[in-house]
C-alpha distance (Angstrom), angle and dihedral (degrees) to the residues before:
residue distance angle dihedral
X1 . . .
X2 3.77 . .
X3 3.78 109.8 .
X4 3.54 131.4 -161.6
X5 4.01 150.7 -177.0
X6 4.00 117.7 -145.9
X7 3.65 139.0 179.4
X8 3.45 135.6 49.6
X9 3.38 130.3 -11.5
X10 4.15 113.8 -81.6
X11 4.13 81.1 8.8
X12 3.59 102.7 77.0
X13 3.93 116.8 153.2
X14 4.18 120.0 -158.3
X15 3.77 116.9 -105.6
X16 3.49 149.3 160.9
X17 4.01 140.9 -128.9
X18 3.93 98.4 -122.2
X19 4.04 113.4 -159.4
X20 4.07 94.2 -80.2
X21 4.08 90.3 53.2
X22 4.03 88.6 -105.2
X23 3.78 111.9 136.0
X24 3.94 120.5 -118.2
X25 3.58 120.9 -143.1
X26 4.11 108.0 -118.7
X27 4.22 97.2 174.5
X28 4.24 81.4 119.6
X29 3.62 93.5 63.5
X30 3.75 114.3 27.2
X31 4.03 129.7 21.5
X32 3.71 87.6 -142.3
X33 4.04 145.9 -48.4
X34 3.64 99.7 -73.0
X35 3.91 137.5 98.7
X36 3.80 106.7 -25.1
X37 4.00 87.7 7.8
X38 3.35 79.3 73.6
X39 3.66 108.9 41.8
X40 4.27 119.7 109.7
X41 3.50 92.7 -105.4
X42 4.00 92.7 53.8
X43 4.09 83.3 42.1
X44 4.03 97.0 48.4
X45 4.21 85.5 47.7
X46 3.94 93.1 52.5
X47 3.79 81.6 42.3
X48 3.70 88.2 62.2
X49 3.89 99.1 52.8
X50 3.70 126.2 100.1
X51 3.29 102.6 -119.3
X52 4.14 87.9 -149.4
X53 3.76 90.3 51.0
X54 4.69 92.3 61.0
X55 3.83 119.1 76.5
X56 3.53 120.8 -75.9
X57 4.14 107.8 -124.7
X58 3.82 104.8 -136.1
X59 3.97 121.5 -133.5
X60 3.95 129.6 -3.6
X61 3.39 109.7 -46.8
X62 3.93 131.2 -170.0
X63 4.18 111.7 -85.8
X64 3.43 112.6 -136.7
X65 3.08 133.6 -160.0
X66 3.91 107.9 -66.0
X67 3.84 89.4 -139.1
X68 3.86 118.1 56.1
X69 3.64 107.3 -134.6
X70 3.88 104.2 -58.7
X71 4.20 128.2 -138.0
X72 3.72 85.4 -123.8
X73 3.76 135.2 29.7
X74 3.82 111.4 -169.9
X75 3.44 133.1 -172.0
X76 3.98 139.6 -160.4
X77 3.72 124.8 -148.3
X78 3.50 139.1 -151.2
X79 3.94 83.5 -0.5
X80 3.46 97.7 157.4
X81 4.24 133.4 58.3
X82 3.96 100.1 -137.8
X83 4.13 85.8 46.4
X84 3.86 88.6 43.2
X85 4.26 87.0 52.6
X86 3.66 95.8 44.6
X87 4.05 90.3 56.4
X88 3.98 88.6 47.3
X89 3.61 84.6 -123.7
X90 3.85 129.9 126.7
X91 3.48 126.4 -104.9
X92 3.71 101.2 -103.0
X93 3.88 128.3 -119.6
X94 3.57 104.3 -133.1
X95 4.36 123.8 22.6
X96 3.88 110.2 -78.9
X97 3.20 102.9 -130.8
X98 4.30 134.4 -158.3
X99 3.44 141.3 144.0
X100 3.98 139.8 -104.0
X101 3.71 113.6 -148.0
X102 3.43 105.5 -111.5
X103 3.72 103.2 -131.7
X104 3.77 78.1 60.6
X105 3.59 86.8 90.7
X106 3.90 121.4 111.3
X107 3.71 148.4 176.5
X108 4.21 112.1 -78.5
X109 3.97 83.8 -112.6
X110 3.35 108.3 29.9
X111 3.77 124.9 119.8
X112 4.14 119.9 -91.5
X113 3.72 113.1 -143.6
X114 3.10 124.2 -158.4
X115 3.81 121.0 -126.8
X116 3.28 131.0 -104.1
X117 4.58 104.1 -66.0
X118 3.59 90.5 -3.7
X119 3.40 107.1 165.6
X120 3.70 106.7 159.3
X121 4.08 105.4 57.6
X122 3.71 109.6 176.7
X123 4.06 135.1 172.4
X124 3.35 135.7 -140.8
X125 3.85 124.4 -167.9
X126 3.79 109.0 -144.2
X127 3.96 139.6 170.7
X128 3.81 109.2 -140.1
X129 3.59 146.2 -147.0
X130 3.62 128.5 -122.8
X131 4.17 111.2 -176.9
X132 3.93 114.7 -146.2
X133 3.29 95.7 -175.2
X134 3.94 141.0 53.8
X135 3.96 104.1 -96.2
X136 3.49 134.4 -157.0
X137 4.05 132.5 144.8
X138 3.96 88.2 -13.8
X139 3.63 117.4 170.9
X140 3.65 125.2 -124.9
X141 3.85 90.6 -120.6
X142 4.18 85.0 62.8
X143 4.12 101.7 28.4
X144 3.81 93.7 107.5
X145 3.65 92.8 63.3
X146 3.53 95.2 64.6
X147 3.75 86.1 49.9
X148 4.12 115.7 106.4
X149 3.68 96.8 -179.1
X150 3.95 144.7 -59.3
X151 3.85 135.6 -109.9
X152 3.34 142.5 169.6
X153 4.23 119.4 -83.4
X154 3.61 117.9 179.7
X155 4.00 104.4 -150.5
X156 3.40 99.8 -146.4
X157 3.83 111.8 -166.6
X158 4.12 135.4 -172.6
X159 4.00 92.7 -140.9
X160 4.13 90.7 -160.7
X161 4.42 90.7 60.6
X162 4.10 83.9 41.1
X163 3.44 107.7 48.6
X164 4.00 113.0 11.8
X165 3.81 105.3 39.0
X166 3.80 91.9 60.1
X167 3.83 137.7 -133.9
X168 3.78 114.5 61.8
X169 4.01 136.6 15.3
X170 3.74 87.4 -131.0
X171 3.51 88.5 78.8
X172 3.63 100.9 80.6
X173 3.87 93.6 18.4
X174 4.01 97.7 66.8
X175 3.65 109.5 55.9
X176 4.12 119.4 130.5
X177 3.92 107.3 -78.8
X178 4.16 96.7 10.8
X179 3.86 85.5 115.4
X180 4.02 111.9 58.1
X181 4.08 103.7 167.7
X182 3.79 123.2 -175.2
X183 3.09 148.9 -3.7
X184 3.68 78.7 -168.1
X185 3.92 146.6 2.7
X186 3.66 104.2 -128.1
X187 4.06 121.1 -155.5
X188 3.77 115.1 -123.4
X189 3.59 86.3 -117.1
X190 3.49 96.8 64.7
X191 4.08 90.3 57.0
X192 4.10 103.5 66.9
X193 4.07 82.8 -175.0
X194 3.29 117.8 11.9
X195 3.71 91.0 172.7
X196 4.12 78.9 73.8
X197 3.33 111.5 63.7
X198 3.52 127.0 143.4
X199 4.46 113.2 -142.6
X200 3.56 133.9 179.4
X201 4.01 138.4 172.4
X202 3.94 128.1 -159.9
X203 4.03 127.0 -162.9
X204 3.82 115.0 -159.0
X205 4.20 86.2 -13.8
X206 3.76 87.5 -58.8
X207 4.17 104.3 124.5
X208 4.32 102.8 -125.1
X209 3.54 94.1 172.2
X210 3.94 145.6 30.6
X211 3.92 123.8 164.3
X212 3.53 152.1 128.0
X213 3.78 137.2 -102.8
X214 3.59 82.5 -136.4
X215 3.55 92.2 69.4
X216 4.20 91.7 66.0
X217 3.89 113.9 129.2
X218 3.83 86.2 -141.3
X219 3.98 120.8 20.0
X220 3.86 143.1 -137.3
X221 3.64 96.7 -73.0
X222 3.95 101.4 34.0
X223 3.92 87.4 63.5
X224 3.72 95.7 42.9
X225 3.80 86.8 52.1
X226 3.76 96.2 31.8
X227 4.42 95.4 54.2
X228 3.71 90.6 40.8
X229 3.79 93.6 63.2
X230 4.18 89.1 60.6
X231 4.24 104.9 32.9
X232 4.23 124.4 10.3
X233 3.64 103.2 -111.6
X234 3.84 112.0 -135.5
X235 3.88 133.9 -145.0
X236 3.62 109.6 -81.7
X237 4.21 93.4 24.5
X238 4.03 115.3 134.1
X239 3.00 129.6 -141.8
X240 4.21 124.4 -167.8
X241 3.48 121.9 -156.2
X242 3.52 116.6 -146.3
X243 3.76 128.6 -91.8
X244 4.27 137.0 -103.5
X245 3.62 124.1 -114.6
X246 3.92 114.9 -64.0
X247 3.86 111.9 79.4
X248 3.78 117.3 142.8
X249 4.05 87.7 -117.8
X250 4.30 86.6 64.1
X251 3.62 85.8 52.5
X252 4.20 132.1 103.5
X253 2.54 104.7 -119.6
X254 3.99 99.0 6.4
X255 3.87 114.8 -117.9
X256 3.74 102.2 -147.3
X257 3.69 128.6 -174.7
X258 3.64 128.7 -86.2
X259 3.80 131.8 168.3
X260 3.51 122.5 -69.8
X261 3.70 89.3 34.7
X262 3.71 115.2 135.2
X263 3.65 125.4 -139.3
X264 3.92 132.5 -164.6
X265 4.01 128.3 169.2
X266 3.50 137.7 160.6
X267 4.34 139.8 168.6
X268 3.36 116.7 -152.2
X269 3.33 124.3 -86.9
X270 3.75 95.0 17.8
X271 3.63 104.8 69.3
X272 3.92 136.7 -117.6
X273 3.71 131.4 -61.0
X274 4.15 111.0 -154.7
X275 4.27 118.5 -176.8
X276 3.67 140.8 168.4
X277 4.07 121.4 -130.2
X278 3.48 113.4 -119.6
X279 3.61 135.1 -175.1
X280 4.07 124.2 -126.1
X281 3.46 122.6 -75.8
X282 4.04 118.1 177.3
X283 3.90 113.3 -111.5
X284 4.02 93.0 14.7
């Protein structure tokens, strides 16, 4: 199933992508995709519907993010070997792990400001995690059945707050709108190998990045398993991968973000994400 939240922002109803790509009205049968919304037992009774048989929602409404904002937004660094070269850093031994803020989070389509005297917007095209299922000390061998679903994050970054100003990535990882998720929630089932993904990013219509979710240093179930032995991962947490080669940082000279910029991504299978740059503006 691909699963969605539209309408405005903070007013998000639950639907679903029926067979013709029109979304179906689900406000009958779950509040909305978080926590319990997200559980396997509210999955299996979606699962159920007829898709025909649920309202039809009318026009082109506003995507929302496909996650409402989670307990716990994770992110993976350095998750991938061409991204790892391009930085002239070494694959790592174990995950790096940091967080997002989670009112990060943002519509698939919805405009990314940058923060206040950003001057070194990046992107990062990224499959993500959404848990199901209460985790903690999983093993690999059972990670995907704490799995809900995956979509695509982009985790954008200002590289000045996360690398120069010391201390913590989080810095330039958690501003407001650096974590758009969606346009859909996609069911493991839908995803025969999702260790074989095809993902690309374009700036201005200019392709930045192209890759493979076959190129992660450490896979799906490895980071399921691996971030449940340290913190219990909730229904409704998120989890972002890491990104390929391609960032504006790997760059000479480095082609950073500036408003007016366009953005569009997508993996396959789970859609495309497409945003305009836009510069701060107090109370946005």
């Amino acid at each position: 199933m691909k699963l969605v939240r539209y309408g405005r922002p903070g007013k998000e109803k639950p639907g679903l992508i029926d067979q013709d790509g029109r979304i179906r009205d689900l406000s009958e049968y779950v509040e909305d995709f978080a926590g319990e919304g997200l559980s396997q037992k509210s999955i299996r009774r979606i699962a159920r519907l007829r898709p025909g048989n649920l309202p039809l929602v009318r026009g082109k409404p506003r995507l929302g993010s496909c996650v409402a904002q989670p307990g716990n937004f994770i992110a993976v660094g350095l998750n991938y070997h061409d991204h790892a070269q391009e930085t002239g850093m070494k694959p790592p031994a174990e995950p790096i792990l940091f967080n997002k803020a989670p009112n990060s989070i943002s519509g698939p389509n919805d405009d990314i400001m940058l923060p206040k005297g950003s001057t070194k917007g990046d992107w990062e095209i990224e499959i993500a995690i959404v848990i199901g299922t209460k985790a903690s000390y999983v093993s690999e061998k059972e990670a995907m059945d704490y799995v809900a679903g995956f979509c695509i994050c982009n985790d954008v970054s200002e590289r000045e707050y996360q690398i120069e100003r010391s201390g913590q990535w989080m810095k330039g990882k958690g501003c407001p709108t650096f974590g758009p998720l969606g346009p859909w929630l996609v069911t493991p089932d839908e995803l025969p190998n999702v260790q074989k993904l095809d993902m690309w990013l374009d700036v201005n219509g200019a392709r930045q990045q192209t890759g493979n979710t076959a190129n992660m240093i450490f896979g799906i179930k490895t980071l399921v398993s691996y971030i449940s032995q340290f913190m219990t991962l909730d229904p409704g947490d998120v989890i972002t991968t890491g990104t390929p080669a391609g960032v504006a940082l790997g760059r000479k000279p480095p082609n950073y973000l500036k408003a007016g910029d366009t953005l569009s991504c997508g993996i396959e299978g789970l859609g495309a994400q497409a945003n305009r740059i836009v510069a701060y503006k107090k109370g946005a």
